[in-house]
Residue frames as qw, qx, qy, qz and C-alpha x, y, z in Angstrom:
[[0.694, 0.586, -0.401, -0.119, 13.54, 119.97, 86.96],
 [0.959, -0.204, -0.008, 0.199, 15.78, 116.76, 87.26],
 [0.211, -0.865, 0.269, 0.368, 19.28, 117.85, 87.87],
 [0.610, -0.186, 0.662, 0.393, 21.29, 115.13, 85.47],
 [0.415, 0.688, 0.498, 0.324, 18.82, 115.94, 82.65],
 [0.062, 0.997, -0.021, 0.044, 19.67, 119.79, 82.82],
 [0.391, -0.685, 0.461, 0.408, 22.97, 119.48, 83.60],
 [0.611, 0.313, 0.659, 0.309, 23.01, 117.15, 80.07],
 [0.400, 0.756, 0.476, 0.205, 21.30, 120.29, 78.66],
 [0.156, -0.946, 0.079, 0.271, 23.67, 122.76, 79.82],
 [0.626, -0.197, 0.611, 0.443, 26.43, 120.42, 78.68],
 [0.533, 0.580, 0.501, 0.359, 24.87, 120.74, 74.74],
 [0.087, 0.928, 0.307, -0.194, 25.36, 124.22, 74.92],
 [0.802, 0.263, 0.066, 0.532, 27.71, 126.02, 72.76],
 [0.141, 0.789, -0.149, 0.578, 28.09, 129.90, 73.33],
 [0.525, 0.136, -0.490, 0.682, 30.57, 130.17, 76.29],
 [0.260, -0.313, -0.053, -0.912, 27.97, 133.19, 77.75],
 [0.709, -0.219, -0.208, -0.637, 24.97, 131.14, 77.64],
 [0.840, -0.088, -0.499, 0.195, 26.40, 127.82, 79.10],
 [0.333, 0.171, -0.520, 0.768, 28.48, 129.91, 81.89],
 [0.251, -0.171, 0.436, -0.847, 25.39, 131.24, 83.00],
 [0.884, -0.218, -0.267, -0.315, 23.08, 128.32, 83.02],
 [0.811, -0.103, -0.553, 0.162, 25.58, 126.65, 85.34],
 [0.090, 0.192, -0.300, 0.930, 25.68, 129.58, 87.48],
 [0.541, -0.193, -0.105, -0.812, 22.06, 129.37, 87.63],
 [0.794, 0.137, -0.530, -0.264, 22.03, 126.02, 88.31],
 [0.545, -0.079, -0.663, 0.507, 24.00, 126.29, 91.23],
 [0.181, -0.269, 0.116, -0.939, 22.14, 128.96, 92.37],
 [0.726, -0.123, -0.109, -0.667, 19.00, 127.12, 92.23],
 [0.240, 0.198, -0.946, 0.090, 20.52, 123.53, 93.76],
 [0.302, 0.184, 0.747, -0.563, 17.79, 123.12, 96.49],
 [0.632, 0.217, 0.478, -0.570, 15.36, 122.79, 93.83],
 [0.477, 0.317, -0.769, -0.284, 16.26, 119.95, 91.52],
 [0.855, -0.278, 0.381, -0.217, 15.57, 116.61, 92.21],
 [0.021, 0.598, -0.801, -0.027, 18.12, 114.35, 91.60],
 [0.945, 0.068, 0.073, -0.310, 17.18, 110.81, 89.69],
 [0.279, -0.544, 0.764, 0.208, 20.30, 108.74, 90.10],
 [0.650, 0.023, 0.760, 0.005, 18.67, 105.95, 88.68],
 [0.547, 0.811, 0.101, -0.181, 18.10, 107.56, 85.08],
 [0.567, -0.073, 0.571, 0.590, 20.25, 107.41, 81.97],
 [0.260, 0.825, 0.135, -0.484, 19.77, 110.60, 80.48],
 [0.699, 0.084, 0.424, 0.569, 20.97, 110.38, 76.50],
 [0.158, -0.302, 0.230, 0.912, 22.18, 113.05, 74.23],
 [0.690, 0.555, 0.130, -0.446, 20.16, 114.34, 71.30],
 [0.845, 0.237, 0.381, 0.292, 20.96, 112.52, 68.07],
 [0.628, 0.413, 0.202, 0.628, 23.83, 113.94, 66.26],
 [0.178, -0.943, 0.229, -0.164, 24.77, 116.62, 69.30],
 [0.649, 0.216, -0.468, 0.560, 28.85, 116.51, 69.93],
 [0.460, -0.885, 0.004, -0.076, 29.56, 117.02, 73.39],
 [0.121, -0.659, -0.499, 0.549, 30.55, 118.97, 74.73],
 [0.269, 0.918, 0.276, 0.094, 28.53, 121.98, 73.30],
 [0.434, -0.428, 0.046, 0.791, 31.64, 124.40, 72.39],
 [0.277, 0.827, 0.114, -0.475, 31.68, 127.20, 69.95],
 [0.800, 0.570, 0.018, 0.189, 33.47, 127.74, 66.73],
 [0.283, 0.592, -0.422, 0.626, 36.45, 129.85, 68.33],
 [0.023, 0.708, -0.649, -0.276, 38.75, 129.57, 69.62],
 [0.760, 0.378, -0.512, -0.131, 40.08, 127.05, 67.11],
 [0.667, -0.539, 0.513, -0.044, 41.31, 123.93, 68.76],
 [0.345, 0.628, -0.686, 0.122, 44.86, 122.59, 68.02],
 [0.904, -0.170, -0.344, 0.187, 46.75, 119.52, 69.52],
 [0.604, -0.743, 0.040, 0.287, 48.37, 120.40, 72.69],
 [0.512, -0.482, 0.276, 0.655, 51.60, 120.52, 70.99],
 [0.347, 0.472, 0.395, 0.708, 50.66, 122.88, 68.31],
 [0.279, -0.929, -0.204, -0.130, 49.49, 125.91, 70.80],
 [0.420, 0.458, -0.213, 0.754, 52.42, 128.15, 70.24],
 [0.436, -0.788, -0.251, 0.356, 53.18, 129.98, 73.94],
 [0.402, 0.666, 0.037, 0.627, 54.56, 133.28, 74.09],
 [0.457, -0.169, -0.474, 0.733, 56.23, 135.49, 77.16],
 [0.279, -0.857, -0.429, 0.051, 53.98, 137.09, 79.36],
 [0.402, -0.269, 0.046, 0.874, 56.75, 140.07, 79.62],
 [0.172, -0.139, -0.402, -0.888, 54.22, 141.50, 76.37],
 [0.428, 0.203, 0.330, -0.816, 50.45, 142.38, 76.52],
 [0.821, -0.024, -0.306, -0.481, 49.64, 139.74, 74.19],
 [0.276, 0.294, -0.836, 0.372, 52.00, 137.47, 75.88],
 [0.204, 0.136, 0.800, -0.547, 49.84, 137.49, 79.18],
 [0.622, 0.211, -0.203, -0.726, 46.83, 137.69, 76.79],
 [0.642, 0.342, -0.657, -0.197, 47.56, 134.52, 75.41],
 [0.192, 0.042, -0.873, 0.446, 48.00, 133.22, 79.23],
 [0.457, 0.035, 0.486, -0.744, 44.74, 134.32, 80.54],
 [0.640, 0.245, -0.350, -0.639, 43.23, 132.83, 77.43],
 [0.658, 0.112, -0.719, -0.194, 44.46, 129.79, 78.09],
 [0.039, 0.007, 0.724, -0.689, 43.59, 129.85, 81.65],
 [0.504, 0.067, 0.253, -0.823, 40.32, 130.88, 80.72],
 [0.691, 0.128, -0.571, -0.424, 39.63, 127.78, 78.21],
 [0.271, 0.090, -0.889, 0.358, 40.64, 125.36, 80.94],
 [0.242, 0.212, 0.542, -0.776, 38.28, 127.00, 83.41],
 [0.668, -0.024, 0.335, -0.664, 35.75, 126.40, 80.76],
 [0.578, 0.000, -0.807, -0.118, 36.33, 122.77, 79.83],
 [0.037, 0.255, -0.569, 0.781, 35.72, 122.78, 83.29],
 [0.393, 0.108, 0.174, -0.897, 32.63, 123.63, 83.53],
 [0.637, 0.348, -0.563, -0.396, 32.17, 120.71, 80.73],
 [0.562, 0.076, -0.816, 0.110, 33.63, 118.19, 83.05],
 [0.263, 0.075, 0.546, -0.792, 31.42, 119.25, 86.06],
 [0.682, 0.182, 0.258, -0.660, 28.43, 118.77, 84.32],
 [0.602, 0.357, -0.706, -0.110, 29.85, 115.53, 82.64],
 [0.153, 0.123, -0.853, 0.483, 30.39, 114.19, 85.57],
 [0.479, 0.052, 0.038, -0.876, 26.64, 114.92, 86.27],
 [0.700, -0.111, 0.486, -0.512, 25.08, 113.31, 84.58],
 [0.528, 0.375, -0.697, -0.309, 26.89, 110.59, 82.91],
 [0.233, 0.082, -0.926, 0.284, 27.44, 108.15, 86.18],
 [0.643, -0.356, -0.268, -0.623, 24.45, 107.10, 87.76],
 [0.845, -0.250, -0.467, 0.072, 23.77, 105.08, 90.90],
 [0.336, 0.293, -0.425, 0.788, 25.71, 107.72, 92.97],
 [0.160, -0.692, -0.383, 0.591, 24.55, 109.85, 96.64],
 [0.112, 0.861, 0.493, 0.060, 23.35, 112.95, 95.85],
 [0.302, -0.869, 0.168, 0.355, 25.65, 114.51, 97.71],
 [0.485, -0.178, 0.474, 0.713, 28.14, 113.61, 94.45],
 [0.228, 0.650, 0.612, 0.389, 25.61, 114.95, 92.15],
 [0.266, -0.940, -0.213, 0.003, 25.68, 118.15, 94.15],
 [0.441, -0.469, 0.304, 0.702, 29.53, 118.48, 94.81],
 [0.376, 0.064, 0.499, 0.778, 30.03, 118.48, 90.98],
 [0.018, 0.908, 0.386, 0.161, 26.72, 121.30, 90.70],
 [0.363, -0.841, -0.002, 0.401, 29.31, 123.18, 93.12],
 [0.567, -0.135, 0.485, 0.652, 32.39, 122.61, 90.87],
 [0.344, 0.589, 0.621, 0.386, 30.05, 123.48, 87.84],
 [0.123, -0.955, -0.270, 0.002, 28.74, 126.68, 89.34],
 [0.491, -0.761, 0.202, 0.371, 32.47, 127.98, 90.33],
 [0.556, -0.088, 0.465, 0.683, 34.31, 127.05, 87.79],
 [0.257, 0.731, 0.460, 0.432, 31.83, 128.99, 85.34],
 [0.091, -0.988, -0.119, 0.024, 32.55, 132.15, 87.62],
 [0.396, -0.588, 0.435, 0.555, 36.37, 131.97, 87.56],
 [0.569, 0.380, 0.511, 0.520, 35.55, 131.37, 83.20],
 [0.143, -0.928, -0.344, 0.004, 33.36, 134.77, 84.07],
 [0.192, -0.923, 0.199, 0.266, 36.12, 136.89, 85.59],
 [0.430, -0.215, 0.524, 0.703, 39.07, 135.51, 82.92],
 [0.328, 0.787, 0.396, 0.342, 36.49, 136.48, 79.94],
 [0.022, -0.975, -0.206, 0.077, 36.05, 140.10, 81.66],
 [0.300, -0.783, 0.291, 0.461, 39.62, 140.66, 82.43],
 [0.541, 0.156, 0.665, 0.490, 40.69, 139.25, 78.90],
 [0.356, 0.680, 0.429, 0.477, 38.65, 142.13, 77.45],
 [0.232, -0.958, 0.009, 0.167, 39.64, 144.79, 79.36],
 [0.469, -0.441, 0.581, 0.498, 43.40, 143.66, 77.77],
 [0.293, 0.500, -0.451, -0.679, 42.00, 144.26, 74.60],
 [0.275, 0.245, -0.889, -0.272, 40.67, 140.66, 73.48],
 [0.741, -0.147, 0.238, -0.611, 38.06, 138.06, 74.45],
 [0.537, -0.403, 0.741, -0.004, 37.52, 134.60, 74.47],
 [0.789, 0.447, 0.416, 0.062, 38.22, 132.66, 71.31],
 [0.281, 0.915, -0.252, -0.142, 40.59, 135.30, 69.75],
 [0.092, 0.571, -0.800, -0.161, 43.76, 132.48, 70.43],
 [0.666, 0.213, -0.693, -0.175, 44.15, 128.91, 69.57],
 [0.426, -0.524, 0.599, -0.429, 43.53, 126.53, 72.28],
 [0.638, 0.078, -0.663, -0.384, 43.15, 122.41, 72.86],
 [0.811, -0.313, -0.075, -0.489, 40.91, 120.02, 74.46],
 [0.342, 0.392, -0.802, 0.293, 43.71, 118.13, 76.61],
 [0.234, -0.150, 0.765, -0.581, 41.26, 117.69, 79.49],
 [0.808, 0.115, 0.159, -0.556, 38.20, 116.71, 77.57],
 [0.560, 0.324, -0.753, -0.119, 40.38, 113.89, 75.59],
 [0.007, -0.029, 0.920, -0.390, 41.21, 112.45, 79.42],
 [0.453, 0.095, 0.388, -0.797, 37.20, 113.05, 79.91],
 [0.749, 0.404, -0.289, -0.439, 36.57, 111.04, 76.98],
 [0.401, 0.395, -0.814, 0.147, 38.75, 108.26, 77.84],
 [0.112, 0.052, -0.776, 0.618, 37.53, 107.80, 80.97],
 [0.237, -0.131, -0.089, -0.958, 33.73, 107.83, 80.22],
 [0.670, -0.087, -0.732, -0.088, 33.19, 104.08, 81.18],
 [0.767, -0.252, -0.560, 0.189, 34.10, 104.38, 84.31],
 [0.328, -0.906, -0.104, -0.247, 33.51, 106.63, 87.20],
 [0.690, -0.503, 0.179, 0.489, 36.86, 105.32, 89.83],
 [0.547, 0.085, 0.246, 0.796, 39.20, 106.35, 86.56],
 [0.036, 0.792, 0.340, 0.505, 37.29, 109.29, 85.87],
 [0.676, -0.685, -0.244, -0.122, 37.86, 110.35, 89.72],
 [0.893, -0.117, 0.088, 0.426, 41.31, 109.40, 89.22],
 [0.665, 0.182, 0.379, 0.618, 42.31, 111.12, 86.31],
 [0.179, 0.724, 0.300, 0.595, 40.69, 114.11, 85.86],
 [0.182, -0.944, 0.053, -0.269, 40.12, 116.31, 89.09],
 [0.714, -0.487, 0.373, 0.337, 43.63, 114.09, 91.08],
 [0.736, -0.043, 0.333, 0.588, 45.46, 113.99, 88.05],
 [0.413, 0.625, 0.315, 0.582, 44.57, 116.88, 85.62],
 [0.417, -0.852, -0.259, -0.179, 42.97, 119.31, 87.79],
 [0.626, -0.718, 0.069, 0.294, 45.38, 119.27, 90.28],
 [0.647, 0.297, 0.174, 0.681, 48.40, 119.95, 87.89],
 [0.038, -0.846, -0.323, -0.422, 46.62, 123.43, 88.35],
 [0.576, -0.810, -0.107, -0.030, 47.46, 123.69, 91.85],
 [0.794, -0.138, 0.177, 0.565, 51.23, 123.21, 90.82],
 [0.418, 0.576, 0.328, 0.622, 50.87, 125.65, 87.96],
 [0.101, -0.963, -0.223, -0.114, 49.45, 129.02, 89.76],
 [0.391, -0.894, 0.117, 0.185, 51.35, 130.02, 92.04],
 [0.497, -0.156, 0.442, 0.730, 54.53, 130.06, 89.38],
 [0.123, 0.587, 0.290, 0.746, 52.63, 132.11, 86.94],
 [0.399, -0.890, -0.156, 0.154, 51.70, 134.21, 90.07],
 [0.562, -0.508, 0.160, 0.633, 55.31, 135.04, 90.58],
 [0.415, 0.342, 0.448, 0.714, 55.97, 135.46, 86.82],
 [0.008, -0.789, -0.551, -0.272, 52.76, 137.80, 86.73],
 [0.668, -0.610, -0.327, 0.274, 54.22, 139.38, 89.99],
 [0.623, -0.218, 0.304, 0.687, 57.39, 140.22, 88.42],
 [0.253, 0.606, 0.517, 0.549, 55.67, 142.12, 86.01],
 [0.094, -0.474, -0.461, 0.745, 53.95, 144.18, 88.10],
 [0.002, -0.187, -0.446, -0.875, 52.13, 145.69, 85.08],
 [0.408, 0.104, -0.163, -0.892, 48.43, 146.85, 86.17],
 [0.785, 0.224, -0.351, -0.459, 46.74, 144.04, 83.94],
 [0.526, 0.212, -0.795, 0.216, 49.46, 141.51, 85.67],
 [0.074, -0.102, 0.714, -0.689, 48.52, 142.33, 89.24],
 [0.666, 0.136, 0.044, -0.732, 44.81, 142.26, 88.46],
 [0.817, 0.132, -0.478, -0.293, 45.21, 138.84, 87.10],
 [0.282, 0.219, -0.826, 0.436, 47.24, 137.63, 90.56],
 [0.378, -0.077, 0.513, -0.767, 44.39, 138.60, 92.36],
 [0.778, 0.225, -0.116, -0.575, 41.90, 136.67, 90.02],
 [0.471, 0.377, -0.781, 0.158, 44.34, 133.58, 90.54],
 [0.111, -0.309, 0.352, -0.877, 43.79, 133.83, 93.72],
 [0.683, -0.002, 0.174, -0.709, 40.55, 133.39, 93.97],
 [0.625, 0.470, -0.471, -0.409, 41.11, 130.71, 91.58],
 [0.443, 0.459, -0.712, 0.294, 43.11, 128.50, 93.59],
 [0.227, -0.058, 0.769, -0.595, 41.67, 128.35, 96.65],
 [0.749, 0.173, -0.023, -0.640, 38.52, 127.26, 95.06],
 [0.632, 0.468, -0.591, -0.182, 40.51, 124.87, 93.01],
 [0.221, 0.377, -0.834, 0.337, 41.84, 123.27, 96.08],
 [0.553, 0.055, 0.488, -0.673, 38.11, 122.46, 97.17],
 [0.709, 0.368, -0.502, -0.331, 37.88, 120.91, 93.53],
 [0.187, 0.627, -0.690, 0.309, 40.34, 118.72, 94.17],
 [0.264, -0.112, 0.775, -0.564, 39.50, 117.79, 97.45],
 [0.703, 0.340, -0.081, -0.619, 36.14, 116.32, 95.35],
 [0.346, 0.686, -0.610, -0.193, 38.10, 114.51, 93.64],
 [0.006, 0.404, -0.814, 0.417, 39.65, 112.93, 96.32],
 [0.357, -0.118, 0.695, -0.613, 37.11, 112.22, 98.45],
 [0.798, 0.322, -0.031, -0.508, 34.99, 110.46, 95.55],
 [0.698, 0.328, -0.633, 0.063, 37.75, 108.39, 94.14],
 [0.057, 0.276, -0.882, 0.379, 38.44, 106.98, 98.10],
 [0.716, 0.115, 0.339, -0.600, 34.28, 106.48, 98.55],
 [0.714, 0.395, -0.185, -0.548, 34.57, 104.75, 95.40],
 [0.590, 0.370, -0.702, 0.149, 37.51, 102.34, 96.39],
 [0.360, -0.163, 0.605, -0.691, 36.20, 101.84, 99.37],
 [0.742, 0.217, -0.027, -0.634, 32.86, 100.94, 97.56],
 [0.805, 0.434, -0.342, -0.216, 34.71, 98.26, 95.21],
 [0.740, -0.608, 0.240, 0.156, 36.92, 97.39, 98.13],
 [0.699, 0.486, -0.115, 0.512, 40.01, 98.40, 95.75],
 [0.476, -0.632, 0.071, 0.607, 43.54, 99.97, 97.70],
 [0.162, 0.967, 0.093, -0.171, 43.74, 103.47, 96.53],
 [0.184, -0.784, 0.384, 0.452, 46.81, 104.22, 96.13],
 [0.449, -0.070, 0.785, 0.420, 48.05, 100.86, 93.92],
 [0.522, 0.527, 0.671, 0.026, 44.97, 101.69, 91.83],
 [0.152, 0.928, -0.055, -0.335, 45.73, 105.00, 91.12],
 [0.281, -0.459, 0.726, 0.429, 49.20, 103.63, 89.76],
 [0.458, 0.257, 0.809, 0.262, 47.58, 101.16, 87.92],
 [0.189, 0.885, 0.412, -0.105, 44.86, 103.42, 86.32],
 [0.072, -0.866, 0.168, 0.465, 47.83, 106.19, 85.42],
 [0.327, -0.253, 0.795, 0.444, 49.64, 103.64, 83.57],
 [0.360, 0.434, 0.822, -0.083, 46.67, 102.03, 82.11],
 [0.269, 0.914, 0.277, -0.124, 44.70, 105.82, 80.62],
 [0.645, 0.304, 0.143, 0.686, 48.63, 107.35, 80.16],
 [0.288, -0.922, -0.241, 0.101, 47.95, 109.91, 82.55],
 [0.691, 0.410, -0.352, 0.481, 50.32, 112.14, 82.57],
 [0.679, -0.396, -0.426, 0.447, 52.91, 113.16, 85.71],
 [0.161, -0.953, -0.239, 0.092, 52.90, 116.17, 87.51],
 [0.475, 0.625, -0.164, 0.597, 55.75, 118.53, 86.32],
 [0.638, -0.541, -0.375, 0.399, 57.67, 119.46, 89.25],
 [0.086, 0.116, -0.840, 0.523, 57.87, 121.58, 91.82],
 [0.368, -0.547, -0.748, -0.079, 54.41, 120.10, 93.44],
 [0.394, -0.533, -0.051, -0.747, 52.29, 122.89, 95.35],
 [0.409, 0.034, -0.847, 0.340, 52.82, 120.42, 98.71],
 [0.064, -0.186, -0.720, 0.665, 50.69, 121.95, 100.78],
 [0.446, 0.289, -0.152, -0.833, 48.09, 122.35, 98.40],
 [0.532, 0.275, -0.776, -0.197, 48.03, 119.41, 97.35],
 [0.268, 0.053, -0.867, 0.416, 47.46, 118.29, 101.18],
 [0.387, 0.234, 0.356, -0.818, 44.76, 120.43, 101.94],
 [0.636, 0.182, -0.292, -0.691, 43.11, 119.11, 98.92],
 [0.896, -0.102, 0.134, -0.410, 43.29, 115.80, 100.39],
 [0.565, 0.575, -0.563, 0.184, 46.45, 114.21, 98.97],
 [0.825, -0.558, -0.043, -0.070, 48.35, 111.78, 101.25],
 [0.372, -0.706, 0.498, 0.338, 52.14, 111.35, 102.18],
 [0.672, -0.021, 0.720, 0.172, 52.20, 108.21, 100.37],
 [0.495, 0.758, 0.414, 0.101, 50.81, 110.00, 97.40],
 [0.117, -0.957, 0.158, 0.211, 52.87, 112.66, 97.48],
 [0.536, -0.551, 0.614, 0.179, 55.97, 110.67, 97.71],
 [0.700, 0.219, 0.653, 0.190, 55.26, 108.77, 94.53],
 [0.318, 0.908, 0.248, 0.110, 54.07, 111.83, 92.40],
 [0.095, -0.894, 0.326, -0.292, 57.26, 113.40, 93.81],
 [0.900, -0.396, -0.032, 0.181, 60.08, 111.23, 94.41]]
């Protein structure tokens, strides 16, 4: 099978189950796709993408009521919304697929990896989410990363930009403060979810590093200077700015530069 066209079809999918493990499979099974860059694979007529489910209900960002992880729904409510992220994820991995065309393989493959991972860190927040008494779809959640995904569907450099450098990463800022929080708790169910973080993160920082290394191939490609574009391209989509303090050395490993740093963080 062609990888862009399946990844298209994994995309349509709506149960959260069935779509986590087709892109689990999918990376499983990378070495035998072939991979038609030159194709323009189209939806079916009158599928929204991305395939989601009916729950959890989705709200505008600033109507998703938060609540203190100190209670058992409290960190409920946090894993939940960890776990939706992890799978919009999944959504923008195989978006990224096979929307852009004319790429190396080897981008068509990174984002198979992304796909495939992110669907196992959706995997272990589901499990531990029901072992706290709940599952996924039980809280309100909203589609802050597919909006940027949508916005950015013209064009592959902003797409590169915005989503795994600008959204994505935000992630790497985020953990390791709900770590602590989680930490502090020390409840069982809290430690169990530091460890699943964890995992989470260091993965994330391979994301990332994707990210990167596409959006500098790609300015490279168009002879455009990275850095000014990124500015330009934040202003331009209304990206928004990392919330300080910045994960610095995350952020470096994943490929970040000084100069970048320094701007995001002055």
């Amino acid at each position: 099978m062609e990888l862009r066209q399946r990844a298209l079809q994994v995309l349509c999918i709506t149960d959260p189950e069935e779509k986590s493990a087709a892109a689990l499979d999918m990376y499983a099974r990378a070495a035998q796709f072939s991979i038609d860059a030159s194709a323009a694979p189209q939806p079916p007529v009158g599928v929204e993408l991305p395939g989601h489910p009916e729950k959890p209900e989705l709200r505008h960002h600033t109507a998703v009521g938060r609540r203190s992880p100190a209670t058992i729904e409290g960190r409920a409510v946090l894993m939940h919304a960890i776990a939706h992220i992890e799978f919009n994820a999944i959504n923008l991995a195989l978006d990224a697929i096979w929307r852009f065309p004319g790429m190396p393989d080897s981008f068509y493959l990174d984002w198979l990896r992304v796909a495939g991972e992110e669907a196992r860190h959706f995997r272990l927040l589901r499990d531990h989410l029901r072992t706290m008494g709940h599952d996924y779809g039980d809280f309100p959640a909203h589609q802050g990363l597919w909006t940027m995904c949508q916005k950015t569907s013209g064009d592959v450099v902003a797409r590169m930009a915005l989503v795994p450098r600008t959204l994505e990463a935000r992630g790497l800022d985020a953990t390791p403060l709900i770590q602590k929080k989680l930490r502090q708790i020390g409840t069982p169910d809290a430690v169990a979810a530091v460890a699943i973080l964890d995992i989470i993160l260091e993965e994330e920082i391979g994301h990332v590093a994707i990210g990167n290394h596409w959006y500098r191939w790609l300015c490279q490609r168009k002879e455009i200077e990275p850095h000014a574009h990124f500015i330009a391209l934040t202003a331009q989509y209304e990206a928004p700015r990392p919330k300080p303090p910045l994960n610095m050395a995350a952020r470096l490993l994943a490929g970040f530069t000084e100069e970048e740093l320094l701007w995001l963080n002055p």
